[in-house]
N, CA, C and O atoms as a GROMACS GRO file, in nm:
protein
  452
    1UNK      N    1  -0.573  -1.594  -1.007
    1UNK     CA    2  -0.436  -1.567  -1.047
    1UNK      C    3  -0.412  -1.416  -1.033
    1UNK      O    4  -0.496  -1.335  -1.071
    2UNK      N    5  -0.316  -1.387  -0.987
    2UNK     CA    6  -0.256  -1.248  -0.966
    2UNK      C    7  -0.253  -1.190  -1.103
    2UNK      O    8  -0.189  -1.247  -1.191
    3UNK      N    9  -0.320  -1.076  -1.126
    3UNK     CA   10  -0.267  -1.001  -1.269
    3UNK      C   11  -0.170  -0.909  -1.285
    3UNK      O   12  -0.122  -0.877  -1.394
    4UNK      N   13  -0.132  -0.852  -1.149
    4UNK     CA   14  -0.029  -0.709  -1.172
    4UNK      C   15   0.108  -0.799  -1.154
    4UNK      O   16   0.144  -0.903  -1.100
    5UNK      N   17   0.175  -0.667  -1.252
    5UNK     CA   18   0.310  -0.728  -1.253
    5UNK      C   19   0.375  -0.735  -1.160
    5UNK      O   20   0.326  -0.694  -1.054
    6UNK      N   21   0.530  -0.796  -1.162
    6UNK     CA   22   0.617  -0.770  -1.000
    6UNK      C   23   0.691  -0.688  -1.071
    6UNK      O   24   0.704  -0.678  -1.193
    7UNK      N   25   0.760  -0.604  -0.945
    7UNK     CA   26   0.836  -0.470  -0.960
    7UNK      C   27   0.955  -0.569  -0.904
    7UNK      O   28   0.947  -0.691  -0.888
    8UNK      N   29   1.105  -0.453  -0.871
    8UNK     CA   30   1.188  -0.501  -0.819
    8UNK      C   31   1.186  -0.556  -0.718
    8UNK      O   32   1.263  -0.652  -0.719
    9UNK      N   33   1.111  -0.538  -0.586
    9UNK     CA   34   1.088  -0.543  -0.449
    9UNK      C   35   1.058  -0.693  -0.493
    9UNK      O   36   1.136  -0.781  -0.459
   10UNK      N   37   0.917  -0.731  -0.587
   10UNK     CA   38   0.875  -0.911  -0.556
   10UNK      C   39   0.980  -0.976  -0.615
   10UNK      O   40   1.002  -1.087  -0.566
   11UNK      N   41   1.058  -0.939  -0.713
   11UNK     CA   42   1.156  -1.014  -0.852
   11UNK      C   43   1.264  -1.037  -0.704
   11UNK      O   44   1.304  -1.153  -0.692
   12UNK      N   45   1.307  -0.944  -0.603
   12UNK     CA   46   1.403  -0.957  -0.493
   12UNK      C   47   1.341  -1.073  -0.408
   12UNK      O   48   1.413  -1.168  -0.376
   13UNK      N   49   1.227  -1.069  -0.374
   13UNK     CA   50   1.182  -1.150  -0.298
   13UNK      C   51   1.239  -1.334  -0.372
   13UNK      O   52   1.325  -1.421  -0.359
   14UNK      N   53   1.137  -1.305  -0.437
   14UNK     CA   54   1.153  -1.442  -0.537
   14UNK      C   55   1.295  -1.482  -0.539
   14UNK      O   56   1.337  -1.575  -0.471
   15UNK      N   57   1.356  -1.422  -0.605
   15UNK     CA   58   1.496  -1.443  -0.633
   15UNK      C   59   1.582  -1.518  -0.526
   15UNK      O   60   1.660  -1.614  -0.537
   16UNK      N   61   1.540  -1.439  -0.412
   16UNK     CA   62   1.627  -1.441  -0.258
   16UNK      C   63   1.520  -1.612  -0.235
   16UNK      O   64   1.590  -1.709  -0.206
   17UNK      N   65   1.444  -1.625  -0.242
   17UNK     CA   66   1.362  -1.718  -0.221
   17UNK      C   67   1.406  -1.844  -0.276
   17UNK      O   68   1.432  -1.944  -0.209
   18UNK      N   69   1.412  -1.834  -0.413
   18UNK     CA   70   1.463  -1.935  -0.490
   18UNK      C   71   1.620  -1.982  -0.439
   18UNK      O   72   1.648  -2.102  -0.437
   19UNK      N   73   1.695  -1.904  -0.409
   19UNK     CA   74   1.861  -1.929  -0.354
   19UNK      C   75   1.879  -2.010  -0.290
   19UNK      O   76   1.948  -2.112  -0.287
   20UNK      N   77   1.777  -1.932  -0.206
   20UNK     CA   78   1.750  -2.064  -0.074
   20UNK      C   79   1.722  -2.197  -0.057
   20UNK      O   80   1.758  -2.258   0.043
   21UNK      N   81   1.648  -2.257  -0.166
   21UNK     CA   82   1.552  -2.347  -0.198
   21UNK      C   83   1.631  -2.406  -0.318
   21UNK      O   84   1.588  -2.508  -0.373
   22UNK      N   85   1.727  -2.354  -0.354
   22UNK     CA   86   1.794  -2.424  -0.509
   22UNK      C   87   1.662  -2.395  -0.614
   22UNK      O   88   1.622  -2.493  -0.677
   23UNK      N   89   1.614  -2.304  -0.629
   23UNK     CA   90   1.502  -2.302  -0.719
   23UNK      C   91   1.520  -2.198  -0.823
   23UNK      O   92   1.570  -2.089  -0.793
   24UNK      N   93   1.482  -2.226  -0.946
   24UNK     CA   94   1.493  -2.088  -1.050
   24UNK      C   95   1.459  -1.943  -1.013
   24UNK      O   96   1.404  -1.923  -1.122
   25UNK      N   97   1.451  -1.876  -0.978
   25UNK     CA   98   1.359  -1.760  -0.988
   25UNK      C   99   1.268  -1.760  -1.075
   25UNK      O  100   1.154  -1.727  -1.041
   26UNK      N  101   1.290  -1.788  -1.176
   26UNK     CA  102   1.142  -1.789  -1.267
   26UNK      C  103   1.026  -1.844  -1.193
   26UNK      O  104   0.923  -1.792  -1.148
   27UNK      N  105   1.092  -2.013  -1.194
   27UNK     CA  106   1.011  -2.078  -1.136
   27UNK      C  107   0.904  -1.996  -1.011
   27UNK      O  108   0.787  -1.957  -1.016
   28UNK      N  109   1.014  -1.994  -0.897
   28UNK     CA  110   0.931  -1.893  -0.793
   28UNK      C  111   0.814  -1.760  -0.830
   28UNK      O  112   0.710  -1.741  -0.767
   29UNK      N  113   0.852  -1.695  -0.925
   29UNK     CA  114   0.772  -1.563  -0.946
   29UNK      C  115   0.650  -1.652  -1.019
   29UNK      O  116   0.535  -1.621  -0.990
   30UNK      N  117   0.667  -1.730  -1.087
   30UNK     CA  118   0.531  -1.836  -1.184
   30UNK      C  119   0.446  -1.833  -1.028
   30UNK      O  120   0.366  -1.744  -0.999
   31UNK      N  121   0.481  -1.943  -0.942
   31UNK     CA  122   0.432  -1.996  -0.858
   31UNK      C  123   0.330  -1.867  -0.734
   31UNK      O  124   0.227  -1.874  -0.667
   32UNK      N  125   0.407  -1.791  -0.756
   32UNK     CA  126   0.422  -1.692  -0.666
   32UNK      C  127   0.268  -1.626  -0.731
   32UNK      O  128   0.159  -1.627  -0.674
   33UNK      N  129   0.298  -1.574  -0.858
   33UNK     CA  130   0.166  -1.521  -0.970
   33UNK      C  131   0.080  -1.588  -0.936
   33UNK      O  132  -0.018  -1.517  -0.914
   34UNK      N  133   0.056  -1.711  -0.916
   34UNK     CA  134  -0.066  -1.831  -0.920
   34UNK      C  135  -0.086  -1.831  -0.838
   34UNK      O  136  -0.204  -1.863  -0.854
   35UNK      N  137  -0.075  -1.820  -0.720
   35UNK     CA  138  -0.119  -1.868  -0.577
   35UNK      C  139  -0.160  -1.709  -0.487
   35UNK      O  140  -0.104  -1.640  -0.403
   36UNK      N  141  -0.280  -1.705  -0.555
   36UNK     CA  142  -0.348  -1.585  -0.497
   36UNK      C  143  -0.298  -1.557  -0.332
   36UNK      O  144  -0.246  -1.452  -0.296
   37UNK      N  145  -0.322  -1.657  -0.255
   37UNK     CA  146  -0.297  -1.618  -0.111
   37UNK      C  147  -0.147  -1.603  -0.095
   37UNK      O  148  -0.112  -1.559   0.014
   38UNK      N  149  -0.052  -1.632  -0.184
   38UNK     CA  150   0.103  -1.574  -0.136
   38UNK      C  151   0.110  -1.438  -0.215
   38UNK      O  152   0.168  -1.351  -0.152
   39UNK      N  153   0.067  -1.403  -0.332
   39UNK     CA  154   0.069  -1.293  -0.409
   39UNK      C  155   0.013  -1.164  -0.308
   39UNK      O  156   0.074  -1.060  -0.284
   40UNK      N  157  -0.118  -1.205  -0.258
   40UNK     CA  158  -0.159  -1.124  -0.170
   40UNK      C  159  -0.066  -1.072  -0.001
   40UNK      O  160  -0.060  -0.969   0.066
   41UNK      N  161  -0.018  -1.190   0.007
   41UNK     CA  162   0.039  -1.190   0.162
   41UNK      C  163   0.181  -1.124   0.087
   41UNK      O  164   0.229  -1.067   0.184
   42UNK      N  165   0.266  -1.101  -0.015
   42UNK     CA  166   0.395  -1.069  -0.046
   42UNK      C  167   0.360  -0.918  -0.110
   42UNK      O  168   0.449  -0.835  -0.128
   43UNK      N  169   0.240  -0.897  -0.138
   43UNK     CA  170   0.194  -0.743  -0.206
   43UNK      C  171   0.148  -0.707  -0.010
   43UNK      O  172   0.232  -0.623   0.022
   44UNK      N  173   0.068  -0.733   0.101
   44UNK     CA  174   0.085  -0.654   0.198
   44UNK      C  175   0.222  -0.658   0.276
   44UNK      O  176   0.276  -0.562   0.332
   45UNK      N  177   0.259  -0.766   0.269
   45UNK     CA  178   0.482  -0.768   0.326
   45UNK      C  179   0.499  -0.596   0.247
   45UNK      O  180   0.480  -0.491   0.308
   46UNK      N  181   0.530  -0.606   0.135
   46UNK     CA  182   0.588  -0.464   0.063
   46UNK      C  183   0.477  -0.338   0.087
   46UNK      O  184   0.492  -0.225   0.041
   47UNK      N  185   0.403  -0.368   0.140
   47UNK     CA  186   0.336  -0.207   0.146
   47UNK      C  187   0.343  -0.170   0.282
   47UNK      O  188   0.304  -0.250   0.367
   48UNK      N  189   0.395  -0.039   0.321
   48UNK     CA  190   0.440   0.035   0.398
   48UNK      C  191   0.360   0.028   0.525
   48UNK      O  192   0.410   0.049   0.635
   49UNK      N  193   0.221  -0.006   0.503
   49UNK     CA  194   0.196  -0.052   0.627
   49UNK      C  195   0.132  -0.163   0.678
   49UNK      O  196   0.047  -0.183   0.764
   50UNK      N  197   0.218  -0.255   0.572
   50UNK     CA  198   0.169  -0.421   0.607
   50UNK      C  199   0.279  -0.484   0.690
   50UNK      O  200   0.372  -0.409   0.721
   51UNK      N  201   0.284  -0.630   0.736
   51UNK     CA  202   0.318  -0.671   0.860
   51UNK      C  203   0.477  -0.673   0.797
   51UNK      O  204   0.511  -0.649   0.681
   52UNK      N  205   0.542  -0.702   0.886
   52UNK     CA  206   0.657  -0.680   0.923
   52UNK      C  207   0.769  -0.804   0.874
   52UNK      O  208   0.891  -0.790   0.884
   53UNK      N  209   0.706  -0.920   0.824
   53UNK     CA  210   0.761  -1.044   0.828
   53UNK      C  211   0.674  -1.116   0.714
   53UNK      O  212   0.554  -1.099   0.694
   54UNK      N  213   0.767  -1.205   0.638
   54UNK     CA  214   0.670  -1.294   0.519
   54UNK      C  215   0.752  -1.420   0.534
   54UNK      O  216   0.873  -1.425   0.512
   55UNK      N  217   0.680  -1.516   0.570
   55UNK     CA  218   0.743  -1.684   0.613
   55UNK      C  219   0.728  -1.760   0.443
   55UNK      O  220   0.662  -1.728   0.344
   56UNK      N  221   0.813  -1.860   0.466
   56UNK     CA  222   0.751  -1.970   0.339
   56UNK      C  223   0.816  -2.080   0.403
   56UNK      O  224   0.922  -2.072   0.463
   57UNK      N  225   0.752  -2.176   0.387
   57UNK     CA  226   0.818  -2.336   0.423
   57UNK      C  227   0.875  -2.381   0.284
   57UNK      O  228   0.828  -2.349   0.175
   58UNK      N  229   0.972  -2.451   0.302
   58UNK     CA  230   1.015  -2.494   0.125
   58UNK      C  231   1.064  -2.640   0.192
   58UNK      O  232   1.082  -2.657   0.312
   59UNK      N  233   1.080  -2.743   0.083
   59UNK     CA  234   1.143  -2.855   0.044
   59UNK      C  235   1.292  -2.850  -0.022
   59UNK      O  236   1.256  -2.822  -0.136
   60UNK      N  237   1.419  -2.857  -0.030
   60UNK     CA  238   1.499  -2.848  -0.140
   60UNK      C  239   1.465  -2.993  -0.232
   60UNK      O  240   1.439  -3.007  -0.351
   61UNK      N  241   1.476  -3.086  -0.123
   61UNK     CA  242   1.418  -3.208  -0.169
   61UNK      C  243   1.314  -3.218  -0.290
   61UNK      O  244   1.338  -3.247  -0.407
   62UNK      N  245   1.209  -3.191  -0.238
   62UNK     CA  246   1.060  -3.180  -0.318
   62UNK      C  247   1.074  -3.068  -0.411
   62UNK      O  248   0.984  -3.069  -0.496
   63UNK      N  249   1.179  -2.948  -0.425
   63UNK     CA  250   1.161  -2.860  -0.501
   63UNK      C  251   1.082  -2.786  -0.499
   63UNK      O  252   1.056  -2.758  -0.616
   64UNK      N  253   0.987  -2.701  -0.396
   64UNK     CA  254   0.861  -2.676  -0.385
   64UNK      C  255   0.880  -2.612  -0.235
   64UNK      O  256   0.957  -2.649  -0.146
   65UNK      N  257   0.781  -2.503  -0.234
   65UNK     CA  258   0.764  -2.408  -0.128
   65UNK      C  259   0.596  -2.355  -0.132
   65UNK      O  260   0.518  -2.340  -0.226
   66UNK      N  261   0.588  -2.341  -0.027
   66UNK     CA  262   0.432  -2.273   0.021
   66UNK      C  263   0.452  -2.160   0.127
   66UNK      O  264   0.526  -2.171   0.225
   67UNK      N  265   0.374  -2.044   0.095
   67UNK     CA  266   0.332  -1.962   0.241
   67UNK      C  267   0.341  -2.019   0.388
   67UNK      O  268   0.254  -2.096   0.429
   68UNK      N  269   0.412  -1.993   0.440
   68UNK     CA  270   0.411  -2.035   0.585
   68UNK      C  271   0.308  -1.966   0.661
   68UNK      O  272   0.268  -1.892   0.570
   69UNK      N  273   0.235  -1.935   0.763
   69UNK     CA  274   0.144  -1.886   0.827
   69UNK      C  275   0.151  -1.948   0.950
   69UNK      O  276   0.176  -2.068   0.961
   70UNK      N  277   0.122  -1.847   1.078
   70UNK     CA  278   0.145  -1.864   1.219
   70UNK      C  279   0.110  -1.966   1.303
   70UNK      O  280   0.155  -1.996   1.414
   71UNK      N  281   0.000  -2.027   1.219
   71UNK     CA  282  -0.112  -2.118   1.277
   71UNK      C  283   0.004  -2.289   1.208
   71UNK      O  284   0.037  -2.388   1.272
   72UNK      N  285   0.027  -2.259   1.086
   72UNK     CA  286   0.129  -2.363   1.042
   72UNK      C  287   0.233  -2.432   1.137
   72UNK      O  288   0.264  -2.551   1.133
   73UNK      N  289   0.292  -2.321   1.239
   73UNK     CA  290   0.422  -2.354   1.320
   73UNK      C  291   0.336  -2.466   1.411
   73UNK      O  292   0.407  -2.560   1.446
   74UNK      N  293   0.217  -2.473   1.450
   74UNK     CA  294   0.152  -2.584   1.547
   74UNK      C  295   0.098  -2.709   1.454
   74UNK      O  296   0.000  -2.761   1.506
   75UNK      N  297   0.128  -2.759   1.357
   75UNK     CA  298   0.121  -2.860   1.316
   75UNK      C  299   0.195  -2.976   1.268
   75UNK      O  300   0.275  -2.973   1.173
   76UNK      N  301   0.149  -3.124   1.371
   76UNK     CA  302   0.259  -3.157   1.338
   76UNK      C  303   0.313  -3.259   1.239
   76UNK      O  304   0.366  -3.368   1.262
   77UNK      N  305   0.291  -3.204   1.136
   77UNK     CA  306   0.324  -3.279   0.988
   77UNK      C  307   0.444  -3.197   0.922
   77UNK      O  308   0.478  -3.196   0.803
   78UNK      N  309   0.496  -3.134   1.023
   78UNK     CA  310   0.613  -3.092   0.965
   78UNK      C  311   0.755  -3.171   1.020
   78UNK      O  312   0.772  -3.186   1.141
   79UNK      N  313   0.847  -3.216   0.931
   79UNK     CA  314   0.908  -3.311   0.958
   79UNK      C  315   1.072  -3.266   0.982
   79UNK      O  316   1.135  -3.257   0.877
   80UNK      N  317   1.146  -3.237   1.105
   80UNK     CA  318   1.260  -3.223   1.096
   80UNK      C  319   1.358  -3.254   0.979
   80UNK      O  320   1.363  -3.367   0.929
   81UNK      N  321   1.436  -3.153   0.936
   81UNK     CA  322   1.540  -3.198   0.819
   81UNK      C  323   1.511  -3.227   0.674
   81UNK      O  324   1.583  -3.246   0.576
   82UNK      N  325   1.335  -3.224   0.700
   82UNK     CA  326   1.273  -3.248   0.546
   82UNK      C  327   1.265  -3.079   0.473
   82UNK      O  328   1.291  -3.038   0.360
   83UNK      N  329   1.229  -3.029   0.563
   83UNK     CA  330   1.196  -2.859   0.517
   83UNK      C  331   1.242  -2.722   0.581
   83UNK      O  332   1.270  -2.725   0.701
   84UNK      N  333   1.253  -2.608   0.516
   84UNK     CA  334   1.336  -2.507   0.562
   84UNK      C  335   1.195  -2.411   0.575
   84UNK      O  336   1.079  -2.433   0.542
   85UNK      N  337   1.247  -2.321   0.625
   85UNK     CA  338   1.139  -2.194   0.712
   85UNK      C  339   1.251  -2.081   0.675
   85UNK      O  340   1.364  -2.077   0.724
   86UNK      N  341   1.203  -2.001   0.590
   86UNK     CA  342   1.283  -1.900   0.504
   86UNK      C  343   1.160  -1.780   0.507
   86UNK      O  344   1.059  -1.767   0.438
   87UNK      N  345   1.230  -1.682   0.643
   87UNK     CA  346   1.135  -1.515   0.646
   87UNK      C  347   1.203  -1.454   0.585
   87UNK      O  348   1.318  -1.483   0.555
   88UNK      N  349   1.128  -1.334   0.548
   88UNK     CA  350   1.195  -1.216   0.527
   88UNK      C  351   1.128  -1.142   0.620
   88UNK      O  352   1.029  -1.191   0.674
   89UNK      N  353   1.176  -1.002   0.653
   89UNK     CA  354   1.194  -0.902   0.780
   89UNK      C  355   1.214  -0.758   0.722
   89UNK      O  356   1.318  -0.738   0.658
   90UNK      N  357   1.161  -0.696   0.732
   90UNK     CA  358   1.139  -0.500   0.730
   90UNK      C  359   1.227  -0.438   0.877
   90UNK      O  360   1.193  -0.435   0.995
   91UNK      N  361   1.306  -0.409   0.834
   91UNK     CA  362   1.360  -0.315   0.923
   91UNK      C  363   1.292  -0.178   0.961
   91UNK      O  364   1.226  -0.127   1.050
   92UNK      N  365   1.355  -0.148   0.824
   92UNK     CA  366   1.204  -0.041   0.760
   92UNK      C  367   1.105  -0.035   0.725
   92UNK      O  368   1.071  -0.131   0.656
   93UNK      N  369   1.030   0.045   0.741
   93UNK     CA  370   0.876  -0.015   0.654
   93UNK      C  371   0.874  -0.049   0.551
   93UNK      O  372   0.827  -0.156   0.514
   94UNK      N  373   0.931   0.044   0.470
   94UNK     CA  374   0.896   0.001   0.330
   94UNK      C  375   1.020  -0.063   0.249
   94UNK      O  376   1.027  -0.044   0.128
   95UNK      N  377   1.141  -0.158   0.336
   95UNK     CA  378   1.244  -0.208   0.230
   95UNK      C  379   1.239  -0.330   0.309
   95UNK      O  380   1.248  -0.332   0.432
   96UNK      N  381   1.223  -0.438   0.228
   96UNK     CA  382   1.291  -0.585   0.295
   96UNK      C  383   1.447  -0.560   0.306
   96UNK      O  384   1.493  -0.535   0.195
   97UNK      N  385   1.515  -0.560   0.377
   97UNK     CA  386   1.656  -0.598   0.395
   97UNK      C  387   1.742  -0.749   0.425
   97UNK      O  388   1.865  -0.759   0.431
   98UNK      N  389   1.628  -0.876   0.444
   98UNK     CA  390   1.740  -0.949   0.409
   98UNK      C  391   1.680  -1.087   0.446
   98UNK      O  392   1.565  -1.059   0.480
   99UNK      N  393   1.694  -1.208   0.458
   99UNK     CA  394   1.638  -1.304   0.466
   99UNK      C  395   1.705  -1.354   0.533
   99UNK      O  396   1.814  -1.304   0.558
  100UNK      N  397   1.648  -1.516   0.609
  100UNK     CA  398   1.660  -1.568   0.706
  100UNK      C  399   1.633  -1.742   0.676
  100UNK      O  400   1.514  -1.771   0.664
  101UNK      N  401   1.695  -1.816   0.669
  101UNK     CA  402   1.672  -1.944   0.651
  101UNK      C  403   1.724  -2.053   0.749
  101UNK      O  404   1.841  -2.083   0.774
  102UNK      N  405   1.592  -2.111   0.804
  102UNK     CA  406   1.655  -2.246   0.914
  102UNK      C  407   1.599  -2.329   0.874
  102UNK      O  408   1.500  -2.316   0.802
  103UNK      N  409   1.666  -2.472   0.920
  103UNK     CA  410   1.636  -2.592   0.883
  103UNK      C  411   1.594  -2.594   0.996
  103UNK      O  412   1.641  -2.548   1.100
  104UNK      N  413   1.440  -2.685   0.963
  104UNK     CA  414   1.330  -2.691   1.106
  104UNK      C  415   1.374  -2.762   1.198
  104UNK      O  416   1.420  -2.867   1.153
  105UNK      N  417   1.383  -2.752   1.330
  105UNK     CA  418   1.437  -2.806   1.461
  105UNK      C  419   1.290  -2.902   1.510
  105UNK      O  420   1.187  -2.901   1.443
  106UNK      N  421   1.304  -2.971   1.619
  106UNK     CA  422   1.254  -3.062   1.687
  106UNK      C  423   1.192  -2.972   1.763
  106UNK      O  424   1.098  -3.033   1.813
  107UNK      N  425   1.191  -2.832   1.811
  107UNK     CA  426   1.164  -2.766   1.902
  107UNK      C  427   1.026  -2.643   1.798
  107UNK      O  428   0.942  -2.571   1.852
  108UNK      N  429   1.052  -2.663   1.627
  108UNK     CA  430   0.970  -2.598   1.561
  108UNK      C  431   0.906  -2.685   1.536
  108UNK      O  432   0.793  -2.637   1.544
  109UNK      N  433   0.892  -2.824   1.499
  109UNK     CA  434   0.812  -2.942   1.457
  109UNK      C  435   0.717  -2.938   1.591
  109UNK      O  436   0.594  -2.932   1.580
  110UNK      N  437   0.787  -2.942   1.726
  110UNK     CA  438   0.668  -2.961   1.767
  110UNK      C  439   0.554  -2.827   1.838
  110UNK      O  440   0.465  -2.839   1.922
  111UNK      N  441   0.595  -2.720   1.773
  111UNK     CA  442   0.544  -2.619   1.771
  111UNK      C  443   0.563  -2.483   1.859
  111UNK      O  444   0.497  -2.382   1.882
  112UNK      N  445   0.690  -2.534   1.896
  112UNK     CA  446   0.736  -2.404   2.023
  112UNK      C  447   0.849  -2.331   1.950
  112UNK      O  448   0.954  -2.395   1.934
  113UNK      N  449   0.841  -2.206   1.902
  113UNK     CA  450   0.915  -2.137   1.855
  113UNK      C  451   0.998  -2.028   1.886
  113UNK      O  452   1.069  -1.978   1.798
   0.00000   0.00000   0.00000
């Protein structure tokens, strides 16, 4: 479990996350705390010289979201119209500026992006 707190930058993340997804923000930042490998992948997103982009696959349906990861887009248990693919993007290094949400296509299910 993640022990450090979130600053504004993750509470933005989350927040923007949850909108998307019809989800609390609370909810999201809980989930977010617990799941060592998104805590980690959303603490190098915000540091100035970590990657450039932070994916999550979500359900609105299922209520529920996971880390997306590159290797994810080639599998095919992802189901058109069931789930959304919601990045965020650094313009700058060190500010997220804004998010991005698609409903998965036939052309991302089957792994060509």
């Amino acid at each position: 479990m993640a022990m450090s707190g979130m600053d504004t930058r993750h509470k933005y993340v989350c927040v923007r996350l949850g909108e998307s997804l019809g989800l609390e923000h609370r909810l999201v930042e809980e989930t977010v705390r617990e799941d060592e490998q998104c805590w980690n992948a959303l603490n190098g997103f915000l540091n100035a010289e970590g990657p450039n982009r932070l994916m999550f696959l979500g359900s609105e349906k299922d209520r529920s979201f996971r880390l997306l990861m590159e290797e994810d887009l080639q599998l095919p248990v992802l189901k058109a119209g069931k789930h959304k693919v919601i990045y965020f993007f650094c313009v700058e290094v060190d500010k997220p500026v804004g998010n991005k949400e698609h409903e998965l296509s036939q052309d991302i299910v089957e792994g060509e992006l």
